[in-house]
N, C-alpha and C positions, 0 to 999 in steps of 0.2 A: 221432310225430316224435321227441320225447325219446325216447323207450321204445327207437327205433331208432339213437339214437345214443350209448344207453349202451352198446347188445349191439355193436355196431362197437367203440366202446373199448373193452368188457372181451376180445374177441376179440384186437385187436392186442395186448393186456396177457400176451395169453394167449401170442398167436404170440412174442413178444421173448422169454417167460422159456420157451418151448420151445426159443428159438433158443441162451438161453443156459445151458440145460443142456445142447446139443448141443456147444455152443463147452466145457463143463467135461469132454465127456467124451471131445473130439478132443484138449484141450491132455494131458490124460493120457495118452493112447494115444502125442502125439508124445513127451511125456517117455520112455518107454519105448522110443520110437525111435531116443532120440537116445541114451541108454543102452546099447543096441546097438549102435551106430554107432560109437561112442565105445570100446566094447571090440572091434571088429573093426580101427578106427584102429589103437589100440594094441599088439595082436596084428601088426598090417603095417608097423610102423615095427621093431618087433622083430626082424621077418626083413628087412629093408633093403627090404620091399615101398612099393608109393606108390599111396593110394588120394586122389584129385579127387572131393568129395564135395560137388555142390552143392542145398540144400536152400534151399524156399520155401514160401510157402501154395500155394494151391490154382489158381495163377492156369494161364493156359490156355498162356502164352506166357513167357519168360524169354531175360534176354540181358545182356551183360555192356559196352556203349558206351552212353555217350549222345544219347538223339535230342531233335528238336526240335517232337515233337507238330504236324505242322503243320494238321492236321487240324482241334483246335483252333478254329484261327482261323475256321471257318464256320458258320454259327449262324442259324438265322429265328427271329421273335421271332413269339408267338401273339398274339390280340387283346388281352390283358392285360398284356403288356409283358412276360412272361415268355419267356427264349431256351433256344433247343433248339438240342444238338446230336446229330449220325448218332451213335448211341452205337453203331454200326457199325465206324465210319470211327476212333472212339476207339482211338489205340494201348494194349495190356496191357502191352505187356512191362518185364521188369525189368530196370532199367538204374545204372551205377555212374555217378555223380559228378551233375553238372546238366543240368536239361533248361530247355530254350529254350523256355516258353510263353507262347503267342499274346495269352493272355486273363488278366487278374491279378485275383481270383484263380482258378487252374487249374480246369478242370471236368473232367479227364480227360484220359487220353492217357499215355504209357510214364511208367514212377514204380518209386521205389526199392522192393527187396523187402519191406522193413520197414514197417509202415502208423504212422501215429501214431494213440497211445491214444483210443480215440472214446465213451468209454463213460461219454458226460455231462460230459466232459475241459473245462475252462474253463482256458484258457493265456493268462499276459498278457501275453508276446515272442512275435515273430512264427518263425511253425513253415516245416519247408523243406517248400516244396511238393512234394518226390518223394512223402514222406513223406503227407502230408496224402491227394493225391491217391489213396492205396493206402486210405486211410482209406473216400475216395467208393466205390472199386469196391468195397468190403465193407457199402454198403450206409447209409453215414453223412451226415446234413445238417450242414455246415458253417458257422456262423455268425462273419462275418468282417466288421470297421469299422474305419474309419479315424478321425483325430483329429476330425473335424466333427460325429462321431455325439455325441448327446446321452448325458449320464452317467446321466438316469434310463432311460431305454433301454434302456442297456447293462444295468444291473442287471437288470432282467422279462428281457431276454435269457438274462442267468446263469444265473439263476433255472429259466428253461426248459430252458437244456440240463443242468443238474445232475441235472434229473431225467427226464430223457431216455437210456435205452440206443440206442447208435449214432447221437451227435451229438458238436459240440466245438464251439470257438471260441475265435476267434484274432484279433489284431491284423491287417490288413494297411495299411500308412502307404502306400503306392502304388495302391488300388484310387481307383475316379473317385468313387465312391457314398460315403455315410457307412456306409450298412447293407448287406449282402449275405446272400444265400442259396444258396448252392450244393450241389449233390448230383452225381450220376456225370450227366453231359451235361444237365443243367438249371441253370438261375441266373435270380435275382430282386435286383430293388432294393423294398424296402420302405421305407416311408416313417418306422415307429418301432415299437415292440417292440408297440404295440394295432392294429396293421394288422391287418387279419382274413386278409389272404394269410401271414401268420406261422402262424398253427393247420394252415391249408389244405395248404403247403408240407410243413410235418411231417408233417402225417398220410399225405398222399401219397410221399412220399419216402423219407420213414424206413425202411428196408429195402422199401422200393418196388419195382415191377414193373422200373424201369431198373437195380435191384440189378445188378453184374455175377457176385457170388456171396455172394446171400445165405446170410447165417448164420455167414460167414465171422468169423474174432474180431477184435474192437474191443481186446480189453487185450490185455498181454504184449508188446505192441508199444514204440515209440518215448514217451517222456515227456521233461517238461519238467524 
């Protein structure tokens, strides 16, 4: 049983630092891209040309208004109190300015192009959920409390996502719960950072099968 549960962790240990050599060796290829880009601009502003160059990750869907996720708002909860949503039914797309969601905080649904940093990221003002959200669909467990949550807590929480790739945490003064756990169409209330649904959550989630593109990158994105 042990013996099985170390080759599962050294396995996942394995799959994140493949994942994040893939992410060191996409952000180099975009550098390169954008280099190009950037000399083609310049080149067409020179002859009075006009090039509309709109660039994002990898998402499947892209758009320039704001919606209001309503999709969201529908959810069955499993025998353990954990809720689900149709990560179907999850709007992608990328959108300017705010979005109106259902559920605080967000589990998904259209989100700015920009993801915020997830890469074990501990923030202590509260992050825009476009933002965040872009974070879930790349694959990240988001740990989120409001003021009721206990300070020893918080800290084992820190503690965890610090040393976590593709995780964060963040303030939210408006959720109903002290503690939360959220991923791309999953969320949890636990009860305090020794809840055993806390391991469970991460393991399952942490670039999990609901991933909407795993491997996708956690840094170079939004910071505090």
């Amino acid at each position: 049983m042990g013996s099985a549960k170390k080759t599962s962790s050294a396995e996942r240990k394995a799959r994140i630092e493949e994942m994040r050599r893939a992410e060191a060796a996409r952000e180099r290829r975009n550098r390169v891209l954008t280099i190009t880009l950037s000399t083609v601009i310049v080149a067409a502003v020179g002859i009075g040309g006009f090039f509309l160059i709109s660039s994002a990750d990898d998402d499947s869907d892209s758009g320039g208004k704001s919606g209001d996720a309503k999709a969201v708002a529908k959810f069955t909860t499993t025998g353990d109190g954990e809720r689900v949503w149709d990560a179907k039914k999850l709007g992608r797309t990328h959108v300017n300015g705010k979005v109106n969601y259902p559920v605080t905080p967000p589990v998904g649904g259209n989100h700015n192009q920009v993801w915020m940093n997830c890469n074990g990221d501990v923030y202590t003002k509260e992050l825009p959920n476009e933002n965040a959200v872009h974070s879930l669909e790349h694959g990240a467990v988001w740990v989120t409390y409001n003021d009721k949550a206990k300070p020893a807590d918080l800290k084992k929480l820190e503690a965890k996502v610090k040393k976590t790739p593709y995780s964060l945490m963040s303030p939210v003064k408006k959720q109903k719960d002290p503690i939360l756990l959220s991923a791309w169409g999953h969320q949890r209330v636990i009860k305090g950072a020794d809840d055993p649904k806390v391991n469970a959550f991460f393991s399952t989630y942490v670039q999990g099968k609901q991933t909407p593109e795993p491997g996708a990158a956690c840094t170079n994105g939004l910071g505090q």
